[in-house]
C-alpha positions in Angstrom: -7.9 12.8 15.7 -11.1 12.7 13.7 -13.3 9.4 13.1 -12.5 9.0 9.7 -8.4 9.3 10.4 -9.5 6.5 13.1 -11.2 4.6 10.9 -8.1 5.0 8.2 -5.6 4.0 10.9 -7.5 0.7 11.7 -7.8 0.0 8.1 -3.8 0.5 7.7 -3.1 -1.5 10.9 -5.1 -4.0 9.5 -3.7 -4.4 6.0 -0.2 -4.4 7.2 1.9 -7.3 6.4 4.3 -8.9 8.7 3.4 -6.4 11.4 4.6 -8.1 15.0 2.2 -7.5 18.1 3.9 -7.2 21.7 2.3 -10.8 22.2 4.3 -12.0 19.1 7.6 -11.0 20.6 6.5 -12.7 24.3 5.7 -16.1 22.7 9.2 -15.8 20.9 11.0 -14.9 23.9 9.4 -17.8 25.7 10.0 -20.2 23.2 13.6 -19.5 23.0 13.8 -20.1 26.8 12.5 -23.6 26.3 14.7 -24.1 23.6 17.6 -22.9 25.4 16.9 -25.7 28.5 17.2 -28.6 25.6 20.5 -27.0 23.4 24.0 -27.4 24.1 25.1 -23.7 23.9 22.1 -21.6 25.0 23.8 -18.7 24.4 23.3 -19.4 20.5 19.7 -19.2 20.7 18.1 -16.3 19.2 14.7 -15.1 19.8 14.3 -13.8 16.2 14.0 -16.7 15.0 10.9 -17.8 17.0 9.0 -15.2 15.6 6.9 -15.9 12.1 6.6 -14.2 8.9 3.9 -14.8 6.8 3.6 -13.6 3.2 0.1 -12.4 1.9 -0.5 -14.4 -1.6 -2.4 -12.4 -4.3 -5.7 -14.0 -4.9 -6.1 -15.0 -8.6 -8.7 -15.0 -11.2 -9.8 -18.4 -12.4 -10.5 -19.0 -16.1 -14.2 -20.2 -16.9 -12.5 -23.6 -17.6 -11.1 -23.3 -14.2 -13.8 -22.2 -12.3 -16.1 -24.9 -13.9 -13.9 -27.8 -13.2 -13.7 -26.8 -9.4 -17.2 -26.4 -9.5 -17.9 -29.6 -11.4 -15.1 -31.1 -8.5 -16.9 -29.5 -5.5 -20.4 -30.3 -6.6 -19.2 -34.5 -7.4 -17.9 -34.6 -4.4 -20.6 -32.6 -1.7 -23.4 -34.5 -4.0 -21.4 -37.9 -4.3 -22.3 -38.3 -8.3 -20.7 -41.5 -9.3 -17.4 -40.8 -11.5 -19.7 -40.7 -15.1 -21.9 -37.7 -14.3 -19.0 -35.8 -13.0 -16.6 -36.0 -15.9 -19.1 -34.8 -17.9 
């Protein structure tokens, strides 16, 4: 394998959403087992359902009118301008 396939697998490996590690599936498996001490029907308990999915939100542009009233928001507040100067 070359460096720059390397350096294109770690990029993929990276980007991929919702990719489970092997650590992933332990933490579910040993969640499940504590569930299944405090449930009626261990047997029910499924250790798919320990394990997380998160989905990756698309970043948006702001508007100038957006971007100016956060900054005008974050600026107020780090610089604690009484209410006047920040509405304006």
């Amino acid at each position: 394998m070359s460096s720059s396939e390397f350096v294109d697998w770690q990029v993929y490996l990276d980007e991929e959403p919702n990719r489970f590690q092997k650590e992933d599936f332990y933490l579910a498996a040993l969640t499940a087992e504590v569930r299944r001490s405090w449930v009626r029907h261990p047997s029910q308990v499924d250790m798919r359902k320990f394990l997380l999915n998160f989905k990756v939100q698309e970043e948006r542009e702001d508007t100038p009118e957006q971007f100016m009233k956060k900054s005008k928001a974050f600026w107020g507040i780090a610089l604690s301008f009484p209410k006047k100067l920040k509405d304006k």
